[in-house]
N, C-alpha and C positions, 0 to 999 in steps of 0.2 A: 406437666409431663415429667415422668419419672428417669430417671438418668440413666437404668437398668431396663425402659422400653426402649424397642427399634420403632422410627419412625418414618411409614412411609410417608412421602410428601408426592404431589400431582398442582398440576395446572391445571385449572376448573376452564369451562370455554368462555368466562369473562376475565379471563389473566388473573385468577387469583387465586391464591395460594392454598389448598386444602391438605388436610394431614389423613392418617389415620395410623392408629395404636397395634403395633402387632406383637406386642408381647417382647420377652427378651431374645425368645429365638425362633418364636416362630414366624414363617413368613406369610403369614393369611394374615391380611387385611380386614380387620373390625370395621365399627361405625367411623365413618369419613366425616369432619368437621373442616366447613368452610370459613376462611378467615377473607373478611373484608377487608380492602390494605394497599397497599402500594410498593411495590420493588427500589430499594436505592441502592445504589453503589459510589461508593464516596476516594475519595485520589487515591486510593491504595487499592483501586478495583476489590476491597470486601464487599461482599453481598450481603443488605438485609433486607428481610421483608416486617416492614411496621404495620402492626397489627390496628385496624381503627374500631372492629368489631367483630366480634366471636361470639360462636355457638355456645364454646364451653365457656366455663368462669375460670378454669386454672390454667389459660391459652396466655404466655406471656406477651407484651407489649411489642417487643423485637425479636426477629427469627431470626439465626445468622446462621447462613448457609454456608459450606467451602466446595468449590469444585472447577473442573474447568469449563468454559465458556467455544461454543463451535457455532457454526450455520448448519440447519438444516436446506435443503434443494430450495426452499422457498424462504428462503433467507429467515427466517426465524430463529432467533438464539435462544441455545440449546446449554442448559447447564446438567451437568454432568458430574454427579455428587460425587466428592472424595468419601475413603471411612474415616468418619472423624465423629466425634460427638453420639448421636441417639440415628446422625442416619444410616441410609443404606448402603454401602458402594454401590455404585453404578446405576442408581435409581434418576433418571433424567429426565428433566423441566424443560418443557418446550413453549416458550412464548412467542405468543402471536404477537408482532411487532415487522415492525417498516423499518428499513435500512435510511436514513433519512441526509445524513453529511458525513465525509473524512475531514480531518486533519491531517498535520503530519504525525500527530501523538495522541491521538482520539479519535473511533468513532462511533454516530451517537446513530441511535433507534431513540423509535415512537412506539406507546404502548397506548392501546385503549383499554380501558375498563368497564365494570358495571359491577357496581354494589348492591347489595339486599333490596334497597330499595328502589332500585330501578335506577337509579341515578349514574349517569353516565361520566368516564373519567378518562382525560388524555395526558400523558407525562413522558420524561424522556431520562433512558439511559444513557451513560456515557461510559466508553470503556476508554483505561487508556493503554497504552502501549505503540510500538515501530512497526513499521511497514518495512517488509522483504517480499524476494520474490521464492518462489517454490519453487523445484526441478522441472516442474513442468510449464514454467515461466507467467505463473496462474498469481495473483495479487494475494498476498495473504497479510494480515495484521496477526501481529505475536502480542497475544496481550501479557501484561508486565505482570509477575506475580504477584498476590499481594502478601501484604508485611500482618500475619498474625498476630495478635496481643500476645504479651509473654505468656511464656510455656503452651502455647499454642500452633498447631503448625502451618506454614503458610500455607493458600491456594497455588494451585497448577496451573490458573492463568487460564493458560489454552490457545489458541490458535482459529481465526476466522477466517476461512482461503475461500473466496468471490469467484465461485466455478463462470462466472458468465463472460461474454465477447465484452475486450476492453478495446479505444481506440486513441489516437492522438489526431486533437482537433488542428486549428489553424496557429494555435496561440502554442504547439508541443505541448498542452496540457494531456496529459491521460482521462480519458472519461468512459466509468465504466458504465457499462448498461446489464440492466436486470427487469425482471418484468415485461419486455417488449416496448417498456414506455418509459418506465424511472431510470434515474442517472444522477452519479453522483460526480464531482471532478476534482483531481487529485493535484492540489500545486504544487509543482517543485521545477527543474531543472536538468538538462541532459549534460553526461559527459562520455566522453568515448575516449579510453582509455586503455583499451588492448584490441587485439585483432577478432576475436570472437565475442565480443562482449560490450554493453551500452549500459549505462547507468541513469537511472533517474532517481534522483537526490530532494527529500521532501525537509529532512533537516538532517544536516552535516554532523549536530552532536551528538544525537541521540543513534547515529546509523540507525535513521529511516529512509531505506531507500531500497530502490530496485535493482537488483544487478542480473538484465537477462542475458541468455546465452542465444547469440542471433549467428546470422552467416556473414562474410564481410561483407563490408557494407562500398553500395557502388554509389557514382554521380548518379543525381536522377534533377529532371529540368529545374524542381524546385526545392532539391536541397540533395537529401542522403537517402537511400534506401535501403532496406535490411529485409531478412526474409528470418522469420522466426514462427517458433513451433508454439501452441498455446495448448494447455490444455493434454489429458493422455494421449491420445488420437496423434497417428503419425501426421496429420495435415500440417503445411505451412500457411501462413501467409505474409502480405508484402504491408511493412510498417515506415512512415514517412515524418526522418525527420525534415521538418520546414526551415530553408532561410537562406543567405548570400552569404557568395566567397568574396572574400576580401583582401589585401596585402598590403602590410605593415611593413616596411624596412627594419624599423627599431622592434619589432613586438613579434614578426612574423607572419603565418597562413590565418587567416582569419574567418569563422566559421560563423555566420552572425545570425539569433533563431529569437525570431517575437516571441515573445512572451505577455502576459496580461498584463493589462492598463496600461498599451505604449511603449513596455521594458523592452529591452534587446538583452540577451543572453550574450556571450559572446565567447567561444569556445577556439583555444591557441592551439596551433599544430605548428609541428618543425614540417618541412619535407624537401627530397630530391629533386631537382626536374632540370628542364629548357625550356628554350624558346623552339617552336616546327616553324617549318619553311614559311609557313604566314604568320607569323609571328605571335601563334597561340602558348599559352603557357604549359606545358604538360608534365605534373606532380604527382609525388607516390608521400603519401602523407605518413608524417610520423608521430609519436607521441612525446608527451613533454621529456621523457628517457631516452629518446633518438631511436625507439624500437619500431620497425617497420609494421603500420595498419595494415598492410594489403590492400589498401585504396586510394587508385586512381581519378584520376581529377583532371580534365582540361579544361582553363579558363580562358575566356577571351581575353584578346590583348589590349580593350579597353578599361580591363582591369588596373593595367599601368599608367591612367591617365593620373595625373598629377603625385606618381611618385619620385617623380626624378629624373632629371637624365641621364644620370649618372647611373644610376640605379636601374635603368631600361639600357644604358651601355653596358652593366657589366653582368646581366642577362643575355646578351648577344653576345659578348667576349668568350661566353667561356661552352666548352661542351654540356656540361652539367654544372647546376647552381645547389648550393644547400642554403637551408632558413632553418633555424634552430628556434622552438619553440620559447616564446618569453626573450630570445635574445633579438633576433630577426634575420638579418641578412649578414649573410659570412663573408665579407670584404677578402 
């Protein structure tokens, strides 16, 4: 291939890579050459496609692609050539492939193949990069750019945002659904940290995590409930975190949410309250900064069983009690 041709590139409907020669400016597409081959992306998300066999004789060994990376409606990842090198802007690779697992900093597809000679081939991508959330509270992974050889410029990365219904299981895992059938499921961790706002936290260093914009959040029989918007569509609906209230004299409000393999999460609130005439607890929860949740709370008063009686005397002593998040109870 001459450095002075434009090159168009397409995706044959066996995932493989075909070119064709249009000249230096023109845009009419010549004889199409199929390359036999397979896609790799190696830790710095660069693209190549390795060539195993080709039409022409002057088809090099290794293609290196740069561009950004998206979903199509049917989750097919979509590359989206930069201008760099012989190709085109904006000329876009769309492979047929299966969403197949997340991480917190990876996720992979399955790609099927078919060679010249019939022979049939299965392999898998890996992209890496953080999970956030979009404005419209929709999962998206930010893929990490990658790092160009010298005097080369880096790819765009790109961004893979999972238009479909996500939910939270029994365990507070996220699990998203696509397909009517396929599902993928996202580990990490919730923290509730301001009054309009929930986070779910899949690694803490890299900020991979979600921070969505919900309404505040109320008691509900079997933990918290939130009402949040997904998606453009003005609709809401009702999202449930899972788990028990607890109280810590030394430690404080205690929020405590299963997690996989048996874990307990365990989420500290400061908060105001008293004791009502039957001796129910009733709390206005705050955050580890003493800033008012906007969420109400009445616990039963066999929550108080084995904290004291001290501790249940100076609960009834007084109009209002404060618990300070991480400290516990304000003597």
């Amino acid at each position: 291939m001459k450095k002075t041709e434009k090159i168009r590139y397409e995706i044959d409907p066996h995932n493989r890579l075909a070119y064709a020669k249009t000249g230096k400016d023109s845009q009419v597409p010549m004889f199409r050459t199929v390359l036999d081959g397979n896609f790799e992306i190696d830790e710095n998300n660069c693209v190549t496609y390795h060539v195993k066999k080709s039409q022409a004789s002057d088809t090099p060994q290794q293609i290196k692609l740069k561009g950004a990376w998206s979903l199509d409606k049917e989750h097919n990842l979509v590359l989206t050539l930069d201008k760099w090198g012989n190709q085109i802007a904006g000329n876009k690779l769309t492979l047929e492939s299966e969403l197949i697992d997340a991480k917190d900093n990876r996720l992979s597809f399955s790609l099927a193949s078919k060679d010249s000679a019939g022979n049939k081939h299965i392999y898998i991508l890996n992209l890496g990069g953080r999970w956030q959330a979009d404005k419209y509270n929709r999962l998206s992974f930010n893929i990490t750019k990658e790092n160009g050889p010298s005097g080369l410029p880096a790819g765009k990365g790109g961004k893979l945002t999972l238009r479909g219904a996500w939910e939270i299981n029994k365990q507070n895992e996220i699990i998203y659904t696509y397909d009517k059938s396929s599902t993928i499921t996202l580990k990490g961790c919730w923290d509730i940290t301001e009054k309009h706002r929930i986070k779910y936290i899949l690694n803490k260093e890299i900020k991979s995590e979600f921070d969505f914009k919900v309404s505040v959040g109320k008691k509900a029989v079997r933990g918290l409930q939130y009402e949040i918007g997904i998606g453009a569509a003005t609709g809401k609906k009702t999202i449930t975190l899972f788990g028990q209230w607890n109280i810590n004299p030394r430690i404080g409000l205690l929020f405590e949410m299963p997690c996989e393999e048996g874990k307990v999460n365990r989420l500290i609130f400061g908060a105001r309250g008293k004791l009502d005439k039957n001796l129910n607890i009733e709390m206005r929860l705050e955050n580890k900064s003493g800033e008012d949740l906007g969420i109400d709370v009445k616990l039963s008063r066999s929550i108080l069983e084995g904290k004291g009686e001290a501790f249940i005397r100076a609960l009834k002593s007084r109009k209002e009690v404060s618990i300070a998040a991480g400290i516990g109870f304000r003597w």
